[in-house]
N, C-alpha and C positions, 0 to 999 in steps of 0.2 A: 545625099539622102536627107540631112537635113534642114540645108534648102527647100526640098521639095513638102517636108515634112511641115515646116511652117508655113510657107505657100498655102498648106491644106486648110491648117489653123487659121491663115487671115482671111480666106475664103470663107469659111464658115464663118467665124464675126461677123464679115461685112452681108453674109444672107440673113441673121438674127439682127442685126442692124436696121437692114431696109426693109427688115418683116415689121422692124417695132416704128421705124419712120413712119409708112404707110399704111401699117395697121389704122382702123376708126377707134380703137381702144387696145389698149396695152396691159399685164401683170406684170407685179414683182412678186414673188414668194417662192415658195421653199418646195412647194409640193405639186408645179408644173400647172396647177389650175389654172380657168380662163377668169378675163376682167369679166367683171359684171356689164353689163351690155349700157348701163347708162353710165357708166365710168369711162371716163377717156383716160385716167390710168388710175390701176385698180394697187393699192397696195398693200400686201399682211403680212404678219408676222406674230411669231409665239413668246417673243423675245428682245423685239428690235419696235423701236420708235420712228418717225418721219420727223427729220433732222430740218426746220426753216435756216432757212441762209438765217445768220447773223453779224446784227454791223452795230456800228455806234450810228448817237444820233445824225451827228454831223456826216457819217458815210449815207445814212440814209437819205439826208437830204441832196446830198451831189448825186443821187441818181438822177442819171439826164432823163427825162421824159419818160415817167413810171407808166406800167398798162395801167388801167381801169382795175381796182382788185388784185397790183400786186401785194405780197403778204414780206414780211419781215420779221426775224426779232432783235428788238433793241436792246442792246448788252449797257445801254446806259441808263435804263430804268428796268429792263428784266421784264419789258412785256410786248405781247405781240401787236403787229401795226396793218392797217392794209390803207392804201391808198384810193381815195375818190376821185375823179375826174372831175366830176361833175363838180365840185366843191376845189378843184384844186390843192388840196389837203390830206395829212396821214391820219388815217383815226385808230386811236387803241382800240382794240380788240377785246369789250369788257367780256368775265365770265363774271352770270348771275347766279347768285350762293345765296339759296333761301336762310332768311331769316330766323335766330334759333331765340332771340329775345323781342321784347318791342314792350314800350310804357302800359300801352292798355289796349283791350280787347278792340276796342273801336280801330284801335293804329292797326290792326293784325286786321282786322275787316278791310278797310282803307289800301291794305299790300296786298285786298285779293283773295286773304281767307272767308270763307261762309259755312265752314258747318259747324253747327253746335260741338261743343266740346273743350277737352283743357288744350291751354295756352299755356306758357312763360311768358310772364311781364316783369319791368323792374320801372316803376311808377317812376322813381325818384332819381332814378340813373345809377351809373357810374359813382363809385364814391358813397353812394348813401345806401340803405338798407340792402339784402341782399335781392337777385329775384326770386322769384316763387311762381309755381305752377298754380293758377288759379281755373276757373270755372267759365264760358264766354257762351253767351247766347248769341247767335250770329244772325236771327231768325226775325225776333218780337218785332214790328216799328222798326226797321228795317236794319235791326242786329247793332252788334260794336257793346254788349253789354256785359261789364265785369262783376259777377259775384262780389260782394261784400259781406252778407247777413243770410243767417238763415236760424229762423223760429222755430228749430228741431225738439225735438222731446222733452220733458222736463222731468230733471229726476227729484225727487220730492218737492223741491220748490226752489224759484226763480235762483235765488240768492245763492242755494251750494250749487246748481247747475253752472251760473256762471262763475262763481267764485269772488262774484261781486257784492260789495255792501253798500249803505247807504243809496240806494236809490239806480246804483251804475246797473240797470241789468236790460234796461228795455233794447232789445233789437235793433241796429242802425242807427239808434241816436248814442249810443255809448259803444265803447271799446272793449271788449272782452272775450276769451277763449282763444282756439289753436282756427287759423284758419284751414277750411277743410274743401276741398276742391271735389269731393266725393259726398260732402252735407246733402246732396238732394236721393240719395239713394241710401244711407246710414242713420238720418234722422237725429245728427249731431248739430248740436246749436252752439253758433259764434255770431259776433257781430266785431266786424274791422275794414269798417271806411277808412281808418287812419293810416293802412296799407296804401291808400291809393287818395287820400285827404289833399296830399302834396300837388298835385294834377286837376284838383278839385276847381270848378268855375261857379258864379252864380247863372250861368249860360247851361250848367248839365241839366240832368235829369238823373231822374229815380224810379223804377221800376219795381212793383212792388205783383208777384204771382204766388199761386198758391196750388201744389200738387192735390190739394184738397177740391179746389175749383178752379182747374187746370184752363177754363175758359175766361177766367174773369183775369182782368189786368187793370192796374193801377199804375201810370207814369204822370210822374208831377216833378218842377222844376228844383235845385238843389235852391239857390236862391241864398239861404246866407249859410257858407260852408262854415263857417266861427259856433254854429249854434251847435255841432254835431261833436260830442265829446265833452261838454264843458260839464263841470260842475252842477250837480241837480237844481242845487240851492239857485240856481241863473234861469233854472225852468226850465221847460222840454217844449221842444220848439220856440215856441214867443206866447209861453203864460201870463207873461205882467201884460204882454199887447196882444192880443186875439184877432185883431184887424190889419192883421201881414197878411194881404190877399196876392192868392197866387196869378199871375198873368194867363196862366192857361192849364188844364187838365186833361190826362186820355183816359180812357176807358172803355171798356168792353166786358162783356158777359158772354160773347160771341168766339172769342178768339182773338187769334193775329187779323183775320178779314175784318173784324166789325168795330174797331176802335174810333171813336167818337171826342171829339174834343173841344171844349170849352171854352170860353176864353173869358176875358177881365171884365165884361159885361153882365155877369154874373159875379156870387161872392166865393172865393175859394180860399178857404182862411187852415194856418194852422190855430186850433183852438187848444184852448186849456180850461173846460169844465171842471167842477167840482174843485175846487182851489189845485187844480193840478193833478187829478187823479187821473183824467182820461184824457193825455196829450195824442192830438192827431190830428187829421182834414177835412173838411167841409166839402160836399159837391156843392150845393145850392141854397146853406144855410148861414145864418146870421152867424153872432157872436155865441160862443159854446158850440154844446153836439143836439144833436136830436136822436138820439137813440128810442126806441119804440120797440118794446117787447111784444110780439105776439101782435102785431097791428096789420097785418097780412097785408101792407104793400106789396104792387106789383112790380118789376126792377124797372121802369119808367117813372114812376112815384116814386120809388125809393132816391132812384137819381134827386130830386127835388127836396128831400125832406129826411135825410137823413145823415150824420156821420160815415166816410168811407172807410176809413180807417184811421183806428184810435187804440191805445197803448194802456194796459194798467201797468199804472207807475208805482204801484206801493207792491209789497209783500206779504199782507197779511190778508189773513182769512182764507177766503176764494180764489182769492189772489193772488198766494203765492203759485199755483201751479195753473198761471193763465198767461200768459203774452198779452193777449188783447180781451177786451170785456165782450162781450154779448159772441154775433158773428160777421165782423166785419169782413168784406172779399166774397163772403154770399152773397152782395148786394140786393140784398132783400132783408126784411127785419127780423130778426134773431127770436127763435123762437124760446132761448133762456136766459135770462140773466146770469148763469152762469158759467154759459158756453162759453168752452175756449176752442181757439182752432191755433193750430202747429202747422207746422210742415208748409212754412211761406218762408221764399226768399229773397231775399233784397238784392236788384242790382245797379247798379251808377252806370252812367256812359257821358 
């Protein structure tokens, strides 16, 4: 009887055997279901992993004559391998693991990201400052742009907003506050290139927008990074020299579509009017600004004959609760001498 009994038993094997031989696809699992019709074997489990042969390097290579695409893992480096014909070679089997850091917003554009928003960067690496979640325009001139500065609110004047004296408080040219990766929706003012200084070229650029004239833009070259941070008394931008012409200028009143740019054929200066009262940029004027109150330029004539953007650098009077004099970023001519305009932020790339 129990001859017969196993007889039964190999019988059956050998018919589940030559079902799975001849089968065009095959399952393994738990609960009798069929392979998926483009699987030639389909396998699952609630509990259970698919187990790759495992060899060392050297067993891997004494394989006599590998198929096309056979798979391995290597217990002498702990990763998986499939072999090319084509190449006569094993290639590892990378797995890609998105990145959770990276220097700056442009390197995070560069890997593929594009929509506006925050990032992690750590400008300086490994070893140096820690990273920090910053602000990345993905979009402007064709994106890669890291928040630095932003002209947010002033709370009685310049000096206790930033907590800066002596002269440290204009926007992007100096180092001061918490940097705030939420500044364009809070209306919180910092200025901290020196987050991202280390990375700095005279090859970048600067971007300069304004929630107030969400159409206008300003991108001009960083050109000397040493001038950003230094000591007042050294001047804001190149006061003692006004004829540091920039090689080229963008601009628009249009948007991202309509940005226009200039080059070293005209003059594009950081200037220093008034012994250093009104540090800032030239579209198409000489030495100093041309500011023009109330002269009802149009913004093609303003392009020619005006300051784009310029800085009050003292704190007193009007002054203290102003970022910048008249209204520069309107580009058009300011219809007060006392205007100030907020809510503009600085970005590098």
């Amino acid at each position: 009887m129990e001859t017969k009994s196993n007889f039964i038993i190999y019988l059956v094997a050998m018919l589940l055997l030559s079902n799975l031989i001849f089968a065009q696809n095959a399952a393994i699992n738990e609960d009798g279901s069929d392979a998926h019709p483009s699987a030639a074997l389909d396998v699952s489990s609630s509990d259970k992993g698919f187990l790759a042969p495992r060899m060392t390097a050297d067993e891997i290579a004494s394989i006599d004559n590998p198929a096309n695409g056979l798979m391995v893992f290597n217990t002498s480096d702990n990763k998986f391998y499939a072999y090319i014909l084509s190449e006569d070679v094993w290639k590892e089997i990378g797995f890609v693991s998105e990145p959770t850091v990276l220097p700056s917003c442009l390197d995070w554009l560069n890997a593929g990201y594009t929509d506006d928003g925050v990032y992690t960067i750590d400008p300086d690496g490994s070893g140096g400052e820690d990273s920090f979640d910053c602000y990345c325009d993905m979009t402007t001139d064709g994106g890669g742009w890291t928040l630095v500065a932003y002209a947010g609110a002033i709370t009685t004047n310049k000096a206790i907003t930033t907590g800066q004296s002596n002269g440290y408080w204009l926007p992007l040219l100096y180092n001061w506050g918490t940097y705030d990766l939420n500044a364009l929706s809070n209306n919180n003012a910092f200025s901290r290139f020196d987050l991202v200084k280390s990375l700095a070229s005279s090859t970048d650029e600067f971007m300069v927008k304004s929630a107030s004239f969400p159409d206008n833009i300003v991108i001009f070259p960083v050109l000397h990074v040493d001038w950003f941070g230094r000591d007042p008394s050294e001047g804001h931008f190149s006061i003692t020299d006004a004829n540091n012409d920039l090689p080229y200028m963008k601009l628009s009143n249009t948007g991202n579509g309509g940005i226009v740019t200039r080059t070293s054929n005209t003059c594009w200066n950081y200037i220093g009017s008034n012994s250093g009262g009104y540090p800032g940029i030239n579209w198409n004027v000489g030495n100093g600004d041309e500011n023009c109150d109330n002269c009802g330029r149009s913004f093609s004539t303003a392009l020619n004959h005006r300051s784009i953007l310029y800085w009050e650098s003292g704190d007193a009077s009007y002054q203290s609760n102003q970022w910048f004099h008249a209204s520069p970023m309107t580009l058009t001519d300011s219809t007060d001498p006392d205007n100030n305009l907020q809510n503009t932020a600085f970005y590098w790339r």
